[in-house]
N, C-alpha and C positions, 0 to 999 in steps of 0.2 A: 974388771967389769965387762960382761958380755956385750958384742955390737949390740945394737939393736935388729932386727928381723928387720925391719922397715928400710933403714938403710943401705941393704943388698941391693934392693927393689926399688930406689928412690927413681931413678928414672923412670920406670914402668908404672910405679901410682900418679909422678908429678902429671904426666899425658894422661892418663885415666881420670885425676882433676880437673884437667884442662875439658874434657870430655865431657863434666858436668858440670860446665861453666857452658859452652855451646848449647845443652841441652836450656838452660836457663833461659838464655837467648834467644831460643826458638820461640819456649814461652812467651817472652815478653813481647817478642815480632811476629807473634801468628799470624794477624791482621794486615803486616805488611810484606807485599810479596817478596819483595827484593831485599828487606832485611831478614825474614826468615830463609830465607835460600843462602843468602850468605852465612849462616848462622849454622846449615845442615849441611853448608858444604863441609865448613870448617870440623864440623862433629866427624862427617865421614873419614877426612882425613887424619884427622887425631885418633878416631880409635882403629881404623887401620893399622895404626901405627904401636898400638899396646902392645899385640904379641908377638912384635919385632924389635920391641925394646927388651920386653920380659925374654927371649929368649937370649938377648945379647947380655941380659943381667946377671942368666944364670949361669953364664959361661964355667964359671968356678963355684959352680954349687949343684955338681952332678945329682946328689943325694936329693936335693928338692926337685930340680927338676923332672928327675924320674919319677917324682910320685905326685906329679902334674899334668904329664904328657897326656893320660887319659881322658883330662878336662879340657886342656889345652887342643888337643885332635877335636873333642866333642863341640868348643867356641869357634874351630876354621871350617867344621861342617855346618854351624847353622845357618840358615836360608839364607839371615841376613848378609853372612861374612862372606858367602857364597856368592851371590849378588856384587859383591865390593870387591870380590877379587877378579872379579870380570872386566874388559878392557874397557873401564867407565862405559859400559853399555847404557845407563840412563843416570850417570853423574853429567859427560858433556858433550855438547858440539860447540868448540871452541868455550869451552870453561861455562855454558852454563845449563844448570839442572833440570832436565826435563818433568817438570811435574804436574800433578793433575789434582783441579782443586773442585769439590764437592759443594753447593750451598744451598740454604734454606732460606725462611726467614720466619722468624718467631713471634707469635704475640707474648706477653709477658704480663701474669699478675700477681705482682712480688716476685716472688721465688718460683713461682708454678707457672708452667708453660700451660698456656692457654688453648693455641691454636697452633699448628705449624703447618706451611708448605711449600714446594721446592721454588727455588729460585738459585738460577744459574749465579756463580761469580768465577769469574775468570782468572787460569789459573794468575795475568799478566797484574790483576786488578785489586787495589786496595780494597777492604771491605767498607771501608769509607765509602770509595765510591759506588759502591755497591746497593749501600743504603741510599745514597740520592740518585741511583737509577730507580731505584723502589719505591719513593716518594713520586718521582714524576709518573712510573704508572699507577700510583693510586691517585694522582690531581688526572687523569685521564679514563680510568679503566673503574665503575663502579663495583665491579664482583673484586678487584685486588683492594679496592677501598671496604668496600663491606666486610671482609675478610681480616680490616685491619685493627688496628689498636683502637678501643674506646673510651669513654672519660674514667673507666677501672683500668684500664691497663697501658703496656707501652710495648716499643716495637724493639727487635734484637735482630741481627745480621749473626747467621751460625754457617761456619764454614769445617771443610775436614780436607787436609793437605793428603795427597795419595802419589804413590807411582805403580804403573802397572804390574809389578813382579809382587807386589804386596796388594793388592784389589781389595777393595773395600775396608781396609785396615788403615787407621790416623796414621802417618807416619811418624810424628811425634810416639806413639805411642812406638812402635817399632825402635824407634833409635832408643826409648829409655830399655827397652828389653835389651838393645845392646850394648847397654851401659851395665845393665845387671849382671846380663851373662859374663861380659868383660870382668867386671869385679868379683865375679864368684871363683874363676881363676887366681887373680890376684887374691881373695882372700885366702884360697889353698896355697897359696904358694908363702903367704907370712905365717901359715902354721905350718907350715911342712919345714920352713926357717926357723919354728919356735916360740912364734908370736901367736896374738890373740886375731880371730877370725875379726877380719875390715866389718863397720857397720855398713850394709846394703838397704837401711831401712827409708831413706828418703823420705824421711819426713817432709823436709822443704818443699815437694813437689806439689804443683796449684791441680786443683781439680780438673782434672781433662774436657769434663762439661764446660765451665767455665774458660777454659784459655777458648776452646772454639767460638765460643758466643761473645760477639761483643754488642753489648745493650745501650739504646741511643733515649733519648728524653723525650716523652711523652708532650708535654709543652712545645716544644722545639715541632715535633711533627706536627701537632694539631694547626701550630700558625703556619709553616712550611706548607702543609699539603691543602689546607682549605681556611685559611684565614683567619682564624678560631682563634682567638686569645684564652687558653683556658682559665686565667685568673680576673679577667673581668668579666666573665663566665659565673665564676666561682662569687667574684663581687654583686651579680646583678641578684647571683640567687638569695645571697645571702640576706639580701635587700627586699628580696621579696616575701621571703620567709619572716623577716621581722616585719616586715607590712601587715600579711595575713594575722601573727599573732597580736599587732597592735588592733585591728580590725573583730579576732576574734573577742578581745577581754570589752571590748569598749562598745560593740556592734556597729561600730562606723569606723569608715576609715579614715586612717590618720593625716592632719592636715599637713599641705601641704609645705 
């Protein structure tokens, strides 16, 4: 019975996993600076490390890697890997990552972005606290209040992770491109061994809109920033509204 193709390769996919496992991470820590940083360190380093595994893999499988070299040259010249083979120029000063963080903040009704405008978040700063920097300039600043959430809608804190060699681009999005490019090698290389092309499809992956925005409680703001209980709000109306129709069927209002 043939090896399997995969097998050759095992070291080179097992860190290309590892790769998007980091990527998952970043997801789920967008919001927090310091677990997302830890999360892109560890990305950078792992797939640094794919095309120095894959080329140690193919030590005894001349055949494959000759008709990978083309792809494999094409993954050390992209921007990104360009970038990372440079003397950590914006990975560290003493181990940590210089980055630069983008933010907004959003009104929200349902699904539909309402309103949006910039508001700094730093790149040091949870978006947590970000949102109760935002709260206290709307309990102070009437245009950042006017501007904000009303009894249709609620407020969102949107951020976008950057580093200068990449401008204006998520960097999340950047690392999954070099998780793709990565694996589009490695998929050449388990058919060049006899196997079937790696799935590159990423279904798992959360919508990019969404990991950036993280959406806070309508209720929650309304009594935080101005006192406003929106449910005995909602109770007084509802008391009134049945006042008026006891009032309308009867022509007087109802006792008390």
């Amino acid at each position: 019975m043939p090896d399997c193709p995969h097998s050759h390769v095992r070291a080179s996919l097992d860190r290309w996993g590892e790769c998007h496992w980091h990527l998952h991470q970043m997801e789920a820590n967008y919001h927090d600076p310091d677990a997302f940083r830890y999360a892109l360190n560890s990305f950078i380093r792992a797939v640094k490390e794919v095309p120095i595994i894959l080329r140690h893999d193919l030590q005894r499988h001349g055949a494959a890697r000759k008709a990978i070299d083309t792809q494999l040259d094409k993954l050390m010249r992209n921007a990104l890997f360009q970038v990372l083979q440079k003397k950590r120029d914006f990975i560290v000063h003493h181990g940590v990552l210089a980055l630069q963080s983008k933010g907004a903040v959003y009104t929200m009704e349902g699904a539909t972005v309402k309103l949006t405008f910039p508001f700094p978040v730093a790149p040091w700063e949870p978006s947590d606290d970000a949102y109760e920097r935002y709260k206290e300039v709307c309990r102070h600043d009437k245009f950042w209040r006017g501007i904000g959430p009303d009894c249709d809608s609620s407020p969102a804190i949107v951020r976008t992770w950057m580093i200068p060699q990449f401008a204006g681009r998520d960097l999340l999005e950047v690392a999954f491109e070099a998780w793709t490019l990565t694996g589009q090698v490695l998929s050449a290389t388990v058919v060049a061994l006899g196997g079937e092309p790696l799935d590159l499809a990423l279904l798992c992956r959360h919508e990019p809109a969404l990991v950036r925005m993280k959406r806070y409680s309508q209720k929650e703001f309304f009594m935080s920033v101005g006192g406003i209980d929106l449910d005995e709000e909602d109770r007084n109306f509802q008391a009134a509204r049945a006042h008026r129709q006891v009032e309308k069927k009867t022509g007087q209002p109802p006792a008390s």
